[in-house]
C-alpha positions as CSV (number, residue, x, y, z in Angstrom):
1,X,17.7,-5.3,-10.5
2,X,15.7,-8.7,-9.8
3,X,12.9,-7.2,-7.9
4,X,10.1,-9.5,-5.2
5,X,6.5,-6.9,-5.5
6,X,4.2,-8.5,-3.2
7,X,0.5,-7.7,-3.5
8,X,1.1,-7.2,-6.9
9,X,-2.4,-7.4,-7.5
10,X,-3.1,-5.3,-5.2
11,X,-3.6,-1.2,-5.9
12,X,-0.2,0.1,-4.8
13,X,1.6,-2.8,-6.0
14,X,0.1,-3.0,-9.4
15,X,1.0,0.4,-10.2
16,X,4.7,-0.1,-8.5
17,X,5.3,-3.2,-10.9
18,X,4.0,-1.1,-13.9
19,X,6.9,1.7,-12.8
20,X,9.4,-0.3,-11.7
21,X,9.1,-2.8,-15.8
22,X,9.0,1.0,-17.0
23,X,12.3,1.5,-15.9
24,X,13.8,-1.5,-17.2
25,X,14.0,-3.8,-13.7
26,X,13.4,-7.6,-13.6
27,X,10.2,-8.0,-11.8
28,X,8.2,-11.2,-10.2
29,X,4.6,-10.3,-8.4
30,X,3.0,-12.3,-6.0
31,X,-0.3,-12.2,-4.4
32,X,-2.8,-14.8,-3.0
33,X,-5.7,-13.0,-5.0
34,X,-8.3,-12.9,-1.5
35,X,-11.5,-12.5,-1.8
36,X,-11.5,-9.0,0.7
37,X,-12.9,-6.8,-2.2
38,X,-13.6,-8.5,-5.4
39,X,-11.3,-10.2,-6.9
40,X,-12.2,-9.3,-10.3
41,X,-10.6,-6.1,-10.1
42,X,-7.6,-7.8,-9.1
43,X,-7.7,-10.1,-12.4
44,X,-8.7,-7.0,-14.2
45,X,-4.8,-5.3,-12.8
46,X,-3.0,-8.3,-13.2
47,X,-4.5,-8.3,-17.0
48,X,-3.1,-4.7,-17.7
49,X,0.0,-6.2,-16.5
50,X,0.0,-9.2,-18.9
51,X,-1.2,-11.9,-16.7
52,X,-4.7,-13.5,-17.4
53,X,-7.0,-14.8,-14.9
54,X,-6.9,-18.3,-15.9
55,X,-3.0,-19.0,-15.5
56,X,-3.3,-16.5,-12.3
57,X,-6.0,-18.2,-10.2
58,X,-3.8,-21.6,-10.0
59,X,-1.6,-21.8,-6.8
60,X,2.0,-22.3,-7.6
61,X,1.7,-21.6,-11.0
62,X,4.2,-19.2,-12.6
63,X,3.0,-17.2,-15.3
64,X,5.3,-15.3,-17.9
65,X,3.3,-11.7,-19.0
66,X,2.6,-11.4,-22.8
67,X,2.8,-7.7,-22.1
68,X,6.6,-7.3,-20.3
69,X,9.3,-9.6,-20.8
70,X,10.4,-9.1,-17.7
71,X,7.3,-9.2,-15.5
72,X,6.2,-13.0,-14.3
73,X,3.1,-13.6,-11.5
74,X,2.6,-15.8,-9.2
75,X,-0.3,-16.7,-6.5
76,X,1.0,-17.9,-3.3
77,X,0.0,-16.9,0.3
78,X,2.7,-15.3,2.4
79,X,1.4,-18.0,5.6
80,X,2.7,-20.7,2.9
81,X,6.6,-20.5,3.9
82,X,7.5,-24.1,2.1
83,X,6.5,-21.6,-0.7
84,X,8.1,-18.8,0.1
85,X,11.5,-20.3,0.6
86,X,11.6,-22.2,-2.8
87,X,10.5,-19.0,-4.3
88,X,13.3,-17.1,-2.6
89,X,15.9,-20.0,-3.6
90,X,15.1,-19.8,-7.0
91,X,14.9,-16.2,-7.8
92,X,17.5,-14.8,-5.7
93,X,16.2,-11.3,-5.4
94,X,18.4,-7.9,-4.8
95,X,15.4,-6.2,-3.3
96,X,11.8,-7.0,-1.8
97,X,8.9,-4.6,-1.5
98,X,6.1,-6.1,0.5
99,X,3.1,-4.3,0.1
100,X,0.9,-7.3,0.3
101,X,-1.4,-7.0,4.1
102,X,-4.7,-8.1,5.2
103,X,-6.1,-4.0,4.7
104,X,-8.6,-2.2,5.9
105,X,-8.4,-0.9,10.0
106,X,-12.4,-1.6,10.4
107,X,-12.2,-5.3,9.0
108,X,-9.6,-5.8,11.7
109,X,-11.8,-5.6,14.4
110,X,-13.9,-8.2,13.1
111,X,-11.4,-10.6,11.8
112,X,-8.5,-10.3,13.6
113,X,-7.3,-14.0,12.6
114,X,-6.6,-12.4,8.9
115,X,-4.2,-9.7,10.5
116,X,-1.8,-12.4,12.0
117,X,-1.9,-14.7,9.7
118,X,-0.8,-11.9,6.7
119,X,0.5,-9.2,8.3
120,X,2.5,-11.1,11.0
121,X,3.0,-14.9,10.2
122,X,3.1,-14.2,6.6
123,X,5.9,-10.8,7.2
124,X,8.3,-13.3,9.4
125,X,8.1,-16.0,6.2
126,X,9.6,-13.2,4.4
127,X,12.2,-11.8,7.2
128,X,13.5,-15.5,7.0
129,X,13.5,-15.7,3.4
130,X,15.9,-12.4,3.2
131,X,17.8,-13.8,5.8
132,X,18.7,-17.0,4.4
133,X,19.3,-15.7,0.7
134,X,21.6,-12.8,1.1
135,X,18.8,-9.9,0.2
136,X,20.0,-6.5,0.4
137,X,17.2,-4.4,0.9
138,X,13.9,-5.1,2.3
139,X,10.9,-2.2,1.5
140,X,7.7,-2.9,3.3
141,X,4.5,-1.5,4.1
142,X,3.3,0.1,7.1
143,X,1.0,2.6,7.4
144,X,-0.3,6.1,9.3
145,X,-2.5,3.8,11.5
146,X,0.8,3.6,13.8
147,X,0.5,7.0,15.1
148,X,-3.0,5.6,16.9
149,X,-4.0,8.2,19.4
150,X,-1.1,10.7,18.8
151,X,-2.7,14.1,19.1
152,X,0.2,15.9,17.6
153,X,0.0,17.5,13.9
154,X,1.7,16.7,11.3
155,X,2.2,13.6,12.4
156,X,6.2,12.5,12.4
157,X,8.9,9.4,12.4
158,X,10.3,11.1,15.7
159,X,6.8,10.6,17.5
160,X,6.2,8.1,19.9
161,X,4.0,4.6,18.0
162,X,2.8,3.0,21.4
163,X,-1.0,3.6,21.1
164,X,-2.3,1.8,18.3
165,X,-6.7,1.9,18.3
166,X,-6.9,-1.2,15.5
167,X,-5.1,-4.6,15.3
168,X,-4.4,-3.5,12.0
169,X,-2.4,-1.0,13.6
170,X,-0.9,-2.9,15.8
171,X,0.4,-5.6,12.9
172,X,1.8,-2.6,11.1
173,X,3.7,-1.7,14.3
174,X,5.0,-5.5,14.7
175,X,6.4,-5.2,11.1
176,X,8.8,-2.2,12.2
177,X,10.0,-4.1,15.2
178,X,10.6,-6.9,13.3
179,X,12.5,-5.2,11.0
180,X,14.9,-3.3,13.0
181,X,15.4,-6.8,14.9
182,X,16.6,-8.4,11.5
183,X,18.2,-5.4,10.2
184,X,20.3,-5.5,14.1
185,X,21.2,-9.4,13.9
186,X,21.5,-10.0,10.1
187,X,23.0,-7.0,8.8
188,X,20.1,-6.3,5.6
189,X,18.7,-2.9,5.3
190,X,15.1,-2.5,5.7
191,X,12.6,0.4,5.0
192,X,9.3,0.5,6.5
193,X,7.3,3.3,4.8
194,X,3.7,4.6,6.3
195,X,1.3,5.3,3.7
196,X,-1.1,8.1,4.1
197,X,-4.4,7.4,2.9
198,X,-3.6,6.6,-0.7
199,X,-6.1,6.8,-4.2
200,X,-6.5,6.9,-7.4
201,X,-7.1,4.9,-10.6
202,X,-7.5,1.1,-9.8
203,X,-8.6,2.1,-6.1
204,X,-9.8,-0.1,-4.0
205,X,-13.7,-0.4,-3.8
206,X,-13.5,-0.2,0.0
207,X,-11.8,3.2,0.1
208,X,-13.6,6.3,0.4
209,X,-13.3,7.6,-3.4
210,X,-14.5,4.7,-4.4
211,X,-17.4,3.9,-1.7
212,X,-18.5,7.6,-2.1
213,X,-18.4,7.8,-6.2
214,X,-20.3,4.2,-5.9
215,X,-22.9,6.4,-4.1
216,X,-23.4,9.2,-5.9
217,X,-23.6,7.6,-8.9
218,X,-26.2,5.0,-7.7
219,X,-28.2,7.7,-5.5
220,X,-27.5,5.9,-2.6
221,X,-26.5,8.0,0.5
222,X,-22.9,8.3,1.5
223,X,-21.8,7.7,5.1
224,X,-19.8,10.8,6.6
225,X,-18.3,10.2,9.3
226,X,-17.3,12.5,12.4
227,X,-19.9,14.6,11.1
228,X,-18.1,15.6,8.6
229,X,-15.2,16.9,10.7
230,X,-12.7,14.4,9.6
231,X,-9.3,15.1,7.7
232,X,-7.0,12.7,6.0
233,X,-3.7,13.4,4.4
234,X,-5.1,11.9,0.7
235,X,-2.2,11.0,-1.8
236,X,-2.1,10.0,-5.1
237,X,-1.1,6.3,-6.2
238,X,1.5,7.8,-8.7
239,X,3.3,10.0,-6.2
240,X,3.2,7.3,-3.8
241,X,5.1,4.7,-6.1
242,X,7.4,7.1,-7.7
243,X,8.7,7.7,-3.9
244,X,9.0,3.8,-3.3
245,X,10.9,3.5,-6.8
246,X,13.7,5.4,-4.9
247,X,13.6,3.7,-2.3
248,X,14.2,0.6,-4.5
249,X,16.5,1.7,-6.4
250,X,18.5,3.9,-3.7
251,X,22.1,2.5,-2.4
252,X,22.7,1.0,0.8
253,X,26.2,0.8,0.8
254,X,26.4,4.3,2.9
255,X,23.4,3.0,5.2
256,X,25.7,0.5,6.0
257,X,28.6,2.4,6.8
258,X,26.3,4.7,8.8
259,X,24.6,2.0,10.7
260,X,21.5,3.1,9.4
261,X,20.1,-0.2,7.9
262,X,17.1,0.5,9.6
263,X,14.8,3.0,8.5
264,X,10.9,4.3,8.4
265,X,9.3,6.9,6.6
266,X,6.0,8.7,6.6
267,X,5.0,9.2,2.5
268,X,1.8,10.8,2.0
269,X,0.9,14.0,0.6
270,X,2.5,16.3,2.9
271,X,-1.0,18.3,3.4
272,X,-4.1,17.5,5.4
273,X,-7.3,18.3,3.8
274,X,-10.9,18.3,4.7
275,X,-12.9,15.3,4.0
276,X,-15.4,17.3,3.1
277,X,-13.5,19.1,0.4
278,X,-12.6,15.8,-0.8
279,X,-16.2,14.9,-1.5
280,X,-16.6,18.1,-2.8
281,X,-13.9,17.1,-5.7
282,X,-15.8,14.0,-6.2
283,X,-19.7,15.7,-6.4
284,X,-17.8,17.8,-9.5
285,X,-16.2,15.3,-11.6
286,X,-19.3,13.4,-11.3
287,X,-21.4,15.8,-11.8
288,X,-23.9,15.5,-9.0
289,X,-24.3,15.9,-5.4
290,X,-24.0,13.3,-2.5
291,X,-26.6,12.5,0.1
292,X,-24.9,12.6,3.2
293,X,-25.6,10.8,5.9
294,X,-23.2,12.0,9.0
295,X,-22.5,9.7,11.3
296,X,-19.9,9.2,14.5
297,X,-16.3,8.8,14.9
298,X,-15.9,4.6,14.0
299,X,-13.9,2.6,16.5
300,X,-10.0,2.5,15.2
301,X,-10.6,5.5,13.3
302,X,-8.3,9.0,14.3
303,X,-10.0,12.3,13.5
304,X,-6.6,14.2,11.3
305,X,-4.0,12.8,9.9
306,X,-0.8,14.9,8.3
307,X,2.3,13.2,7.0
308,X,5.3,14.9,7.7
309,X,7.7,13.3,4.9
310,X,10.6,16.0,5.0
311,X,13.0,13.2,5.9
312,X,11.9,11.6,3.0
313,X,12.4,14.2,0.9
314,X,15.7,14.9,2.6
315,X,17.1,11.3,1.7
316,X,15.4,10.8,-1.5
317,X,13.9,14.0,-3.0
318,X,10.5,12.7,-2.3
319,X,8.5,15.1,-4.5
320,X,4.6,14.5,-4.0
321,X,3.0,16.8,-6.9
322,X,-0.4,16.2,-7.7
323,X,-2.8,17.9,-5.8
324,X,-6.5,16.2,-4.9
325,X,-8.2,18.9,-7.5
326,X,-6.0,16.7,-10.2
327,X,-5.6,13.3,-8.2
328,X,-10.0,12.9,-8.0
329,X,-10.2,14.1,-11.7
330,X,-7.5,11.2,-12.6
331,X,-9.8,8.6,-10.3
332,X,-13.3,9.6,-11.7
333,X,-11.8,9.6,-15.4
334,X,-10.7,5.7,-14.4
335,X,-13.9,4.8,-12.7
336,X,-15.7,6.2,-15.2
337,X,-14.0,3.7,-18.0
338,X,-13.9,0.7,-15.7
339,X,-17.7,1.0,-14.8
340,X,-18.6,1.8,-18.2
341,X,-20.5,5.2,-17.6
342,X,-20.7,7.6,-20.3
């Protein structure tokens, strides 16, 4: 298959491209390379994919992989929809998975302009694009934040999504009502997919396993927050794209026939762990202990989360596997080569 991997500089979507070229499928990543968390990490990805900075950093410029014959980049904002159209035209793409978002829930609160721009404006471009070029299947990212004040454990697809505490939140809810709207008038299937707090290797610096091994390392104090009494469904980036290459690669003939174009699925971990224990994990592989400092609940931020993922497993034999004992090991072993610590 011809596959569109947004934010393919991005964590998730860097490892999804390496999958989905593993397994013999036609891939073109885009990503506008932002400057959120630095961007040399991004260059760093797209270079393990074949891509160097140089060729990358142009606009419009689309460069062929020396790695995969059958990987090509190109950097392009999803607000650009000129762009996005003669991208779509040119390609013509079986199936897009958009993973690329303005992240991060507490960033939303202070730049909310970001949000619409890429999670809203940006998502629409690419709702047209399928539209008007006959794509089949539409995967996209949206994430736990949805559930928002939901007070029920583990959290499920069945549960009511009206009370989102972040704009973040909120954009990621937007993308599922747009997407059952399109799915309704145009007839393509779309899968929405809420991501449980996801890590490992090639992280993102503004994630907790990244922030807190930054700290340790560098003796600097850690922030804790909830006192300590917060728990987060944590799930590895390689269980996490092997469920999304199913996804991809699943029919949707039967959907079809079922009138089930429309879809959403929690994938996470399937477990809720302490944050502390999580730290804990960290402290070992790194060999020393974190100075805490505990702090209060943040605003957007929910105390538990707990994916429930049994539809997903039901529909596509979901299997998450790796266990946060394994998943930190994997992520310190990574950090430790990229930051060049003995």
């Amino acid at each position: 298959m011809k596959i569109l991997v947004t934010g393919a500089a991005g964590f998730i979507g860097f490892h999804l491209s390496t999958l989905l070229l593993s397994r013999g499928h036609q891939v073109v990543g885009i990503d506008n390379i932002n400057d959120y968390y630095d961007v040399n990490l991004k260059y760093a990805r797209l270079a393990e994919l074949g891509i160097a900075q140089q060729e990358a950093s142009v606009f419009g410029n689309q460069v062929a992989s020396a790695k995969h014959s059958e990987f090509n980049f190109l950097r392009i904002n999803l607000e650009d929809r000129e762009a996005i159209n003669e991208l779509f035209e040119a390609e013509k793409f079986d199936v897009i998975c958009n993973l690329a978002a303005q992240a991060g829930v507490r960033y939303s609160i202070e730049n909310p302009h970001a949000y619409v721009d890429s999670n809203i404006v940006g998502y629409v471009n690419l709702l047209e694009a399928c539209r008007n070029t006959k794509v089949k299947h539409l995967v996209y990212a949206s994430s736990s934040s949805v559930y928002g004040l939901n007070s029920k454990i583990p959290f499920s697809t069945q549960d009511t999504v009206d009370t989102p505490i972040s704009l973040y939140a909120a954009s990621k809810k937007s993308n599922e009502l747009m997407a059952h709207t399109y799915s309704h008038l145009f007839g393509f299937a779309t899968t929405g997919l809420r991501f449980f707090t996801v890590y490992g290797p090639w992280g993102r610096p503004d994630m907790a396993a990244y922030l807190f091994a930054e700290g340790i390392r560098n003796d600097k104090p850690i922030k804790v927050f909830n006192h300590g009494k917060m728990e987060r469904d944590f799930t590895y980036v390689g269980d996490i794209v092997q469920g999304v290459m199913r996804i991809i690669e699943g029919e949707v003939e039967t959907r079809a026939k079922n009138k089930e174009l429309y879809k959403v699925y929690n994938i996470g971990n399937n477990n809720s762990v302490k944050l502390t224990d999580y730290i804990a994990n960290i402290e070992k592989n790194l060999g020393k202990e974190a100075e805490k400092i505990m702090m209060d609940m943040q605003p957007g931020d929910v105390a538990k989360t707990w994916a429930d993922v049994s539809e997903l497993i039901k529909d596509y034999n979901y299997q998450p596997k790796t266990t946060v004992k394994e998943g930190v090991k994997k992520f310190i072993d990574w950090y430790k080569i990229y930051n060049n610590i003995k």
